[in-house]
N, C-alpha and C positions, 0 to 999 in steps of 0.2 A: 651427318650428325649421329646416325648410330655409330656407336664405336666395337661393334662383334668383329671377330676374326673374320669371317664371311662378308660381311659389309666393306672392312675395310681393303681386303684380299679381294674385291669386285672392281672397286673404286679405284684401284690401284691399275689393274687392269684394263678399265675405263679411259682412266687420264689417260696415258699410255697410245693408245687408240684413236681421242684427240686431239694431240697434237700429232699423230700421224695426218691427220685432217686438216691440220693446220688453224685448230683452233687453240686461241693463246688460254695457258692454265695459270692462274695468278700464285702465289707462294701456298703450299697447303699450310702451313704452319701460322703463318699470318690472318689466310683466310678464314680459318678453324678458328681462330682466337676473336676475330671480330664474330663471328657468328656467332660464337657462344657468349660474347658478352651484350648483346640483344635477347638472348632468352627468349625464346620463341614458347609461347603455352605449346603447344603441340607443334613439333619437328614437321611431321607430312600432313597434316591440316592447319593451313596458317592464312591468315586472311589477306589483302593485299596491302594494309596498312603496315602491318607486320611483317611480312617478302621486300616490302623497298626500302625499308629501314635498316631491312639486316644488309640487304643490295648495297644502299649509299653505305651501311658502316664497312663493306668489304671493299668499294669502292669500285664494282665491275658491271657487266654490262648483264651478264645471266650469273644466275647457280643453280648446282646439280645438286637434287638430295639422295641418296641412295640408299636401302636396303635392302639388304642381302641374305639368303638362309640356303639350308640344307635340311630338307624335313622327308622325315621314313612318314611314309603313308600306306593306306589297305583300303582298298574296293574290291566289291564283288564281280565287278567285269576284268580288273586287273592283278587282284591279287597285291602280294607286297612289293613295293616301289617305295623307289627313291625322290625326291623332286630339288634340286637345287633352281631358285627363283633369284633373279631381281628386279626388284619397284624402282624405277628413275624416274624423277622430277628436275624437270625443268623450269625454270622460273625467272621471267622476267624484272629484272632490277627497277625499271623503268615506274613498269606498270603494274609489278606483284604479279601477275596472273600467272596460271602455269600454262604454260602455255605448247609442252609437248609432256606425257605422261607414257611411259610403257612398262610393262612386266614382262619380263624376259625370263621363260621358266623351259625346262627339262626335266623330263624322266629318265631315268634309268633301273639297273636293279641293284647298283651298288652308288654309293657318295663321290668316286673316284670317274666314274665314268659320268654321272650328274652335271657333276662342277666342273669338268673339262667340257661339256658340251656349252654349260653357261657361260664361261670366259672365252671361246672360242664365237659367241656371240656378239663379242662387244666391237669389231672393227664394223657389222653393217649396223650397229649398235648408233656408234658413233659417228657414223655417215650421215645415219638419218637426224642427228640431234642436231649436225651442223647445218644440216637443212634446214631444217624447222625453225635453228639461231636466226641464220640470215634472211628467212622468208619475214621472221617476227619483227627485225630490225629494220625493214623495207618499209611493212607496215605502218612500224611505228613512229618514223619521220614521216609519213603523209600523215597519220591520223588526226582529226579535228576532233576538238574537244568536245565532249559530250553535250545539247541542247541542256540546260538550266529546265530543270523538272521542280516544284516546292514540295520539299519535304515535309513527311507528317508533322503538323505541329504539336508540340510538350501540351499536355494536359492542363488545362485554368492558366494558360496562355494566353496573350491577346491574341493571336493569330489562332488561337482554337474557337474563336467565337463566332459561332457561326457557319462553324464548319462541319461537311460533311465526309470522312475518310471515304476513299475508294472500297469496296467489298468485292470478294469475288460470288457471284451468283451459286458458282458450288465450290466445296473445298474438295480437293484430290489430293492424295498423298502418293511422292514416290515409288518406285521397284526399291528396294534393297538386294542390291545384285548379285547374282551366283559367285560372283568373281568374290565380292566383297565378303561374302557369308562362307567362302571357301577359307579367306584368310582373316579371318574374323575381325574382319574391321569395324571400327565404333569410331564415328566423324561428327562432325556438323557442316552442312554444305549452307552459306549464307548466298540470298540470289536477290541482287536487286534489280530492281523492274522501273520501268517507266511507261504509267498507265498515262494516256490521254483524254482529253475533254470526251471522246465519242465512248469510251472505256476499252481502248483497242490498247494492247501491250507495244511498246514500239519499240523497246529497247530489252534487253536482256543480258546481266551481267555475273558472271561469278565472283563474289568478294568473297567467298573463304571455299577454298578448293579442298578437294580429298585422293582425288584418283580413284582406281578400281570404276572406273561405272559411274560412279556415285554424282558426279559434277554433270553428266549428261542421262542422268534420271532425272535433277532436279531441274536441269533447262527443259526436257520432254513433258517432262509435267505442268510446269509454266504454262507453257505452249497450249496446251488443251481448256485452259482456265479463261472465263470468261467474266467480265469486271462490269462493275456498274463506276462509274465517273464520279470521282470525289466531284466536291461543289462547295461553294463560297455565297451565301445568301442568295441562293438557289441558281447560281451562274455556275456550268461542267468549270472543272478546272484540272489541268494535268500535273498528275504528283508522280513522287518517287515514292517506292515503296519497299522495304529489306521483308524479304520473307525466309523463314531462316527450317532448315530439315535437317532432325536426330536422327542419323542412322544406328543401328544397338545388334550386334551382334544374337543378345538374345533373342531379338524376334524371327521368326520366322521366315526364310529368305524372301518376302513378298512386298513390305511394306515400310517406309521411314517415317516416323514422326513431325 
């Protein structure tokens, strides 16, 4: 979806790579056209209601997101450098999820020698992607459909009466990661959870993905988070629960909203 010269001069080299893999590429000109006529709120943070809609309107089984740069940088251990980067998303048609993320970056001291180390990339690039397609695909003919959790009930609901929402005993907030805070990324990671009658997490899902770090800060954080058991006239009861983390650039590389 980005359309820079970089982007598209990666992706080009990408495909390329493959079908050397023998992985089938559908029409770009088709496929571009159905994705843009889905309009995605954000291209590389998109949630999975969002990924399978634009999936069924291209009519394929994954798609690749790509961007690509060439950025002059300065440090004090390094001095002046070059960096030519690219972010690939992968993404499940099926189920939305992204389900392989990488950044494929180099330095150098000029753009010419950057960008040939990064395109020179893309054949173990695309080895690994077709991996990670057909291990996804394995998966996701065996997969069973998720246990039926009850969702928070709407407010002056009947289903609100009487009800007690799940709470976590403490709240903890994400890392906002080096990686992210390098290329100043600004997401929202949505993470739905399936707490249980004992208040034990049993489940853990990413519905709005970002890359960099970000999707495995908000699952480690989860993790550490300890729940008191929603309840229904005073009987535990197991709900689903979207808990949703701002990552912002401005802050400080330590912390997500």
């Amino acid at each position: 979806p980005d359309k820079s010269d970089a982007s598209r001069a990666f992706a080009a080299k990408l495909k390329d790579a493959l079908v050397a893999v023998n992985v089938k590429i559908f029409d770009d000109d088709l496929s571009a056209a159905a994705y843009e006529a889905q309009a995605p709120e954000n291209h590389f943070n998109q949630t999975l209601a969002e990924a399978t809609r634009i999936g069924a309107a291209i009519g394929c089984d994954f798609f690749l997101l790509v961007k690509s740069e060439t950025l002059r940088r300065e440090s004090l251990a390094k001095g002046a450098y070059v960096e030519s980067y690219a972010a690939v998303y992968t993404v499940s048609a099926r189920t939305g999820r992204l389900i392989f993320w990488r950044l494929a970056s180099f330095e150098e001291k000029n753009e010419d020698d950057a960008r040939a180390k990064l395109f020179a990339s893309t054949n173990i690039l695309a080895t690994e992607i077709a991996d990670k397609i057909k291990k996804a695909s394995e998966r996701e003919k065996i997969e069973k459909p998720a246990a039926r959790f009850e969702e928070l009930p709407t407010e002056n609901s009947p289903e609100a009466k009487n009800f007690r929402p799940p709470l976590p005993y403490r709240r903890l907030r994400p890392a906002y990661t080096s990686q992210a805070a390098l290329y100043l990324i600004e997401a929202t990671v949505d993470v739905e959870i399936d707490v249980d009658e004992n208040g034990a997490v049993s489940s853990i899902e990413i519905a709005r993905w970002a890359g960099y770090g970000l999707d495995e800060a908000a699952a480690e954080n989860v993790k550490k988070m300890n729940w008191r058991a929603a309840s229904r006239d005073g009987k535990p009861l197991p709900t689903r629960v979207l808990l949703r983390y701002n990552f912002k650039k401005i802050e400080a590389a330590e912390t997500g909203n």
